[in-house]
N, C-alpha and C positions, 0 to 999 in steps of 0.2 A: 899345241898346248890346249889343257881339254880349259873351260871358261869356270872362271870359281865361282862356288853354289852360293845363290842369292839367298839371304834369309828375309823375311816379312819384318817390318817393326811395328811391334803392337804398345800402343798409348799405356804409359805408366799406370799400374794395377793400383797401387795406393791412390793416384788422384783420380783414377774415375772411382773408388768406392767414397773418395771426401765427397766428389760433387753429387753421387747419388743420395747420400747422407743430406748435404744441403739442403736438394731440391725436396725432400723429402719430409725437413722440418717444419712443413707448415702446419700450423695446430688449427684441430678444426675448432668450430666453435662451442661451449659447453652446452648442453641440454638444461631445459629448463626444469629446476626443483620443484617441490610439492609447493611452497607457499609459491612461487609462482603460478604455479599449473592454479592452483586454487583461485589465486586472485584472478588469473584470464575466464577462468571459469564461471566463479561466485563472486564477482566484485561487485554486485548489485543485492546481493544475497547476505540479508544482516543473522547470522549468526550468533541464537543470545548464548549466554553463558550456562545457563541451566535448561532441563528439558522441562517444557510447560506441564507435563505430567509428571504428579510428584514421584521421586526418587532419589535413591542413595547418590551423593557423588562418587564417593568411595573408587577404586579399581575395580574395573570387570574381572572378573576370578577368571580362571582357566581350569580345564579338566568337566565339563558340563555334566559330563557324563556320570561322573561318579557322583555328583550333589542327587544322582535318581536313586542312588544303592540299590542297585536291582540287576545283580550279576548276568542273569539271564539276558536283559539288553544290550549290557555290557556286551555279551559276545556274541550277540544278533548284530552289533553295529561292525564287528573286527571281522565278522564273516566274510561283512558284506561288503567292505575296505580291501580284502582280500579278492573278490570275487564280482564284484558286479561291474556288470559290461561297461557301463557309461563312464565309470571310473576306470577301466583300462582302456577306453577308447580318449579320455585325458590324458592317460600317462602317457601312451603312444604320441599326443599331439605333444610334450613336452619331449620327448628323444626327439623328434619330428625339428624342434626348435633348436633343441642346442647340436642338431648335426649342421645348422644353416649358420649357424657361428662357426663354427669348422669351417665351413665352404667357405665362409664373409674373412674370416680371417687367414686364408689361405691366399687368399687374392692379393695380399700383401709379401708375399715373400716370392722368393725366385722360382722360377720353377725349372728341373733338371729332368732333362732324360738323356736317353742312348738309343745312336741311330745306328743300325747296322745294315750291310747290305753284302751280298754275295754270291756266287753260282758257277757254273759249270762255261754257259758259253756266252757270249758277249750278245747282245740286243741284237744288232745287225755290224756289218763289216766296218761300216765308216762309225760304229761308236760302242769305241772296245769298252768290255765288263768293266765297271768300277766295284771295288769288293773293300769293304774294314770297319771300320767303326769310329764314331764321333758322337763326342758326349757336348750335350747341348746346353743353354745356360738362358732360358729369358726373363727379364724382370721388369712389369709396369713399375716406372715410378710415383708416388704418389703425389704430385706435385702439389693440387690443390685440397687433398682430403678424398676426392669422392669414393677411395676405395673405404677409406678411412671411418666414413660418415656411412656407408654399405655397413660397414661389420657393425657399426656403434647400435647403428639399427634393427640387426641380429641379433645382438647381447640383448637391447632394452625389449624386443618381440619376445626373447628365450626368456626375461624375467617375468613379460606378462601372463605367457603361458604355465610358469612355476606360478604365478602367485592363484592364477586361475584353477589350476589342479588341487593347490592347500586349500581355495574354496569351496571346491567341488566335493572336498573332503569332509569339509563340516559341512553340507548341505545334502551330502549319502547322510552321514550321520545325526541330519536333522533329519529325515524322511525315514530313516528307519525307526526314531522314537516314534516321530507322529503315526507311524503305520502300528505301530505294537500298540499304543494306545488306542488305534483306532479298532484292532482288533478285539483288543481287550475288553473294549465297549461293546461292541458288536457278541460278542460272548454274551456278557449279563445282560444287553437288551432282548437276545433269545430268552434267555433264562425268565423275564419278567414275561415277552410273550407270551411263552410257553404256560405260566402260570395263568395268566389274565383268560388264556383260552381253554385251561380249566372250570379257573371258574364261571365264565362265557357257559360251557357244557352243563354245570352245578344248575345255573338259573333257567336252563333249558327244562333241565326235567324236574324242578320245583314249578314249571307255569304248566308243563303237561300235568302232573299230580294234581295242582288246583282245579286245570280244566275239566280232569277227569272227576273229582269231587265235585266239581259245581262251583267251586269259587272264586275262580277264575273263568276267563275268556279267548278264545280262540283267535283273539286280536291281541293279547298278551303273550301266549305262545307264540307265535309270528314273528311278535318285537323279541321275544329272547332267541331265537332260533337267527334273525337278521344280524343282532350284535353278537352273536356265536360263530355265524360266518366271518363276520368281521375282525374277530379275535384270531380266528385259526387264518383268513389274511394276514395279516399283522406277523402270524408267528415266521409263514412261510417268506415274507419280505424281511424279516428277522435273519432267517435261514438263508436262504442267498445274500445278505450282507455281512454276512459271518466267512461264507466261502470265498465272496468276492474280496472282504478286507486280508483274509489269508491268502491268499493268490497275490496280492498287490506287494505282500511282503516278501513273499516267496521269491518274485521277481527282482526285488530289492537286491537282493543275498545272493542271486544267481544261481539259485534251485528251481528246481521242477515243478511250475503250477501245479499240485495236484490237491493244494489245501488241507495240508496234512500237519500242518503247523499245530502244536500245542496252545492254546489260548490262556493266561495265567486266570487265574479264578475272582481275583481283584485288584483294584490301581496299585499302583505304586504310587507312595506318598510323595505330596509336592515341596520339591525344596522349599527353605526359607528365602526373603525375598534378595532380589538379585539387585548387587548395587551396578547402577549404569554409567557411573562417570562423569563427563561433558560430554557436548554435542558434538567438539571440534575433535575428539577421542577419538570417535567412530570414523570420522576421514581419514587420521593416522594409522587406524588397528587394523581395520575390514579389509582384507585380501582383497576381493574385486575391485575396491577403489584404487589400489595399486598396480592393479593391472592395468587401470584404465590408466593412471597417472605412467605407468609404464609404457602405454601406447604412444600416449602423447610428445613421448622422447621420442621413440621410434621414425612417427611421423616428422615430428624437430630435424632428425637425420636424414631421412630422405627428400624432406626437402634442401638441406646442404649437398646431398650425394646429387639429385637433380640439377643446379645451379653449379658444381664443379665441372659437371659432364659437359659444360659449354664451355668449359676450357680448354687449353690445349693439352695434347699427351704426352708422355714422351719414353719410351720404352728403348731398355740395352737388351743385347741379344749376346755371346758369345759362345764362343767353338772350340775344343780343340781332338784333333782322332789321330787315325793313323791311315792314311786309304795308299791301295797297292790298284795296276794294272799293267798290261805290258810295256805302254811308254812310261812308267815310274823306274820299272826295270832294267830296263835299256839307256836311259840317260844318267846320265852322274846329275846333271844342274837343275834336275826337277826332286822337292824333297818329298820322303814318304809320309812325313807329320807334316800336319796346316793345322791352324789355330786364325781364329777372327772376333774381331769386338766392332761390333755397331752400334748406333744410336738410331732410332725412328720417331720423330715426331709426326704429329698431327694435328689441325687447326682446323677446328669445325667452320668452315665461311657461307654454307647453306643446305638446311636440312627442310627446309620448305615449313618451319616451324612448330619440327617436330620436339629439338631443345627446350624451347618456349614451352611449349603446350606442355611439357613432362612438370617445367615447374608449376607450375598454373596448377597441375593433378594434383602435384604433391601438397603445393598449399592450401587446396581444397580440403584435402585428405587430412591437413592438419587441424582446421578449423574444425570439421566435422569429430575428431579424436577430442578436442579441448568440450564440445558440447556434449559428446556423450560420457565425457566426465564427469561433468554440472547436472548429466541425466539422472545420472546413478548416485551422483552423491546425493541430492535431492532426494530419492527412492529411498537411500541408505536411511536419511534421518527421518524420512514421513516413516519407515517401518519399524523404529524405535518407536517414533509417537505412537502409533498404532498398537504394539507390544505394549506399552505402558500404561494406554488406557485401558487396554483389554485385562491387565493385571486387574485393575484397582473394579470396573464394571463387573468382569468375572468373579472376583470374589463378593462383591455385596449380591448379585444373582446366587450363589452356593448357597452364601448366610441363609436369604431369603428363601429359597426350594428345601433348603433344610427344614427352614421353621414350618413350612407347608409340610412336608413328612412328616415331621414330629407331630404335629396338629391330625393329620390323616392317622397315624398310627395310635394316635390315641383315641379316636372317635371309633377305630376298629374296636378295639379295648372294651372301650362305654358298649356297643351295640351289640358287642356279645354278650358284654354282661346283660342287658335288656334281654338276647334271644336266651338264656336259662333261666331268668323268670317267669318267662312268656309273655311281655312284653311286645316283643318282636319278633319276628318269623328271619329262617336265613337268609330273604331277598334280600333283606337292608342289609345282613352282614356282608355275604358278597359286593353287592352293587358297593358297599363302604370299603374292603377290600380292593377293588378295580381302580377306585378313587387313589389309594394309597400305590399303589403299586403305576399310576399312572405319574404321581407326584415322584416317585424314584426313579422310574424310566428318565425322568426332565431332568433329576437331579444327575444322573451316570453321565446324561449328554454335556451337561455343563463342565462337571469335574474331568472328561477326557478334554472337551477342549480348552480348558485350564491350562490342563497337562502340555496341550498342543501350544498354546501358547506361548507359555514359559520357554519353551523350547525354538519358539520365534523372536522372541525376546535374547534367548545367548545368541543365534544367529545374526540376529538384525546388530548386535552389538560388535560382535565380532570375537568374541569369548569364545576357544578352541574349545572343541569335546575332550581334547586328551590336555594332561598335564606338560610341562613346559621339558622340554627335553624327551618325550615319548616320540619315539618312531612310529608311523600309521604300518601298517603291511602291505603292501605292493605299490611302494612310493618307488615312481620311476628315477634313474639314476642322475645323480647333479652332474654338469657340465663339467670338461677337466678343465682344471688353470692352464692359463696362457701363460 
């Protein structure tokens, strides 16, 4: 009588998926929110209600850009959103982030393959070919979180990195205005060189003609010939700051230095003024401080993920295929299918204090994340302060170089009329001339960085360049849902 075929008994499939459910419901612990993150950070840090420099409370507008109407920028800045390296080398770092949530949250689920094996002749005599196939099954369970408190860590990194690229995004498009301004300047500062070293030339040969008449001195020609040099200096430090300020943009945009940039012929007028909000606005608006408050989770998590890994594991494994050889063949009471379910744990009882030391890292790591929070928000508010007084100083400096212009452009005025009576000779008109055109040169400098300002001011506030719902161009792709 041939012996009846033994079958395996494998553990009820419903109760090991209840107890891996079980083991598995432990919830990690939440991350700490903004007004927490703030309080660890600024709990010593009195935050008043209004900014010491006067301003609007009003809502920070959005759309910065268009408050310039200056279409030409406008599509200097969308160039340069599309195009510049620093900015795709962001985007990069944000797909970089959300493929490591992929990975963090992969680590949570079972993982399946297929083993196959088979050939021609057996290894050796005593261990005949095993040939077929067996699809595999293993799944850490999460017992205490730390896979859990891995991924959470991955999400809150993948959000810092998003929030880091949106800042990166108005901060291309804060350096593309301040560069167009600063080109724009650099244009009409030639342009007044260039003049000044005119007339520089004019009073050269007004002190030769006197020398040659006798009414003049050879130590007067000298001096206008010295400040002739010194004008045509002037134009050529002009001139290389004209090429160097187009080069800088060029760069910006991710074009070809070769300074071939158009320069616009004068500013663009400066918005009306910018209402700033509160103080406490700017820690809720500003991208980078959410990044930073986004690290700060991060680090929260990995310190949990640290401190679960000194728990124990405990990982299932299952089998089932189909495997053939010659004694599968030849016996009736050997089956050609096998199927297995295991469980493995593991108890860390000594790692010579390598456990230990991981959380010790991680708490370090945490501490130092909550400081560089309190770093930047501090930074955040002193650069508002700064923006705000530079509004209010920079405009009485305008007022004030204005009225010197205006003053200079009228004593030119007066001193010609004096040179058609005869009166006066052209030295005074010129030399009165150089005076005026010296007073505009101060004033061009003031009104670009005005311009720059302002433009530090929507930054520092945290005021997008584009309108609410505008897509930037070459914004790298959002994470899929889980």
């Amino acid at each position: 009588m041939t012996a009846p075929r033994r079958r395996r008994r494998s553990p009820p499939r419903p109760l090991l998926l209840a107890l891996a459910l079980a083991l598995a419901g432990c919830a990690t612990a939440p991350e700490p929110g903004s007004e927490q993150i703030r309080a660890d950070a600024l709990g010593t840090v009195a935050i008043p209600p209004n900014w010491s420099a006067r301003a609007s409370q009003a809502q920070v507008d959005r759309g910065w850009l268009d408050a310039f109407a200056d279409p030409q920028l406008t599509a200097l800045v969308h160039e340069a959103l599309a195009r510049n390296p620093d900015l795709l080398i962001a985007a990069a770092r944000v797909e970089q982030a959300n493929a490591q949530v992929d990975i963090a949250q992969a680590q949570l689920r079972p993982a399946i393959g297929l083993i196959g094996r088979g050939g021609s002749k057996p290894i050796a005599d005593l261990v005949p070919l095993l040939s077929g196939l067996m699809l595999r099954l293993s799944w850490e369970i999460d017992l205490w979180g730390r896979l859990r408190y891995a991924r959470n860590a991955a999400m809150a990194a993948s959000d810092a990195q998003n929030a880091d690229y949106r800042y990166a995004q108005q901060s291309l498009a804060a350096s593309v205005a301040r560069a167009w301004f600063t080109v724009t300047e650099a244009r009409l500062q030639y342009d007044i060189a260039g003049q000044m070293a005119g007339s520089g030339e004019q009073l050269v040969r007004l002190a030769e003609q006197r020398e040659r008449v006798g009414a003049g001195s050879s130590n007067e020609t000298l001096a206008a010939r010295a400040s002739a040099a010194s004008y045509l200096d002037a134009r050529q430090q002009a001139d290389l700051a004209t090429h160097s300020a187009s080069r800088a943009l060029e760069i910006l945009l991710g074009r070809y230095p070769g300074a071939t940039l158009a320069a616009p012929a004068a500013f663009t007028a400066l918005p009306a003024e910018v209402p700033a909000g509160m103080p406490i606005d700017v820690l809720n608006r500003r991208p980078d401080l959410y990044a930073a408050e986004r690290r700060v989770a991060a680090a929260f998590d990995r310190v949990g993920e640290a401190r679960a890994a000194m728990l124990p594991t405990l990982s299932l494994s299952a089998g089932y295929g189909r495997l053939s050889n010659a004694a599968v063949r030849t016996r009736d009471d050997l089956e050609q299918t096998t199927s297995s379910v295991s469980a493995t744990g593991i108890m860390p009882l000594y790692t010579g204090g390598a456990l230990s030391g991981q959380v010790q890292l991680r708490s370090a790591e945490q501490k130092q994340a909550v400081a560089d929070y309190a770093r930047r928000a501090l930074l955040a508010l002193g650069e508002v302060e700064d923006a705000l007084t530079a509004e209010r100083v920079l405009a009485e400096r305008e007022q004030l170089l204005g009225q010197v212009l205006a003053n200079n452009e009228q004593v030119v005025l007066q001193v010609r009329d004096s040179e058609r009576i005869g009166r006066a000779d052209h030295r005074a008109v010129a030399s009165q001339e150089m005076q005026a055109l010296a007073a505009r040169s101060a004033l061009l400098g003031v009104r670009r960085e005005r311009l720059s300002r302002r433009v530090d001011l929507y930054l520092a506030l945290g005021g997008d360049y584009a309108t609410a719902g505008a897509a930037a161009p070459g914004s790298p792709p959002s994470p899929s849902p889980e």
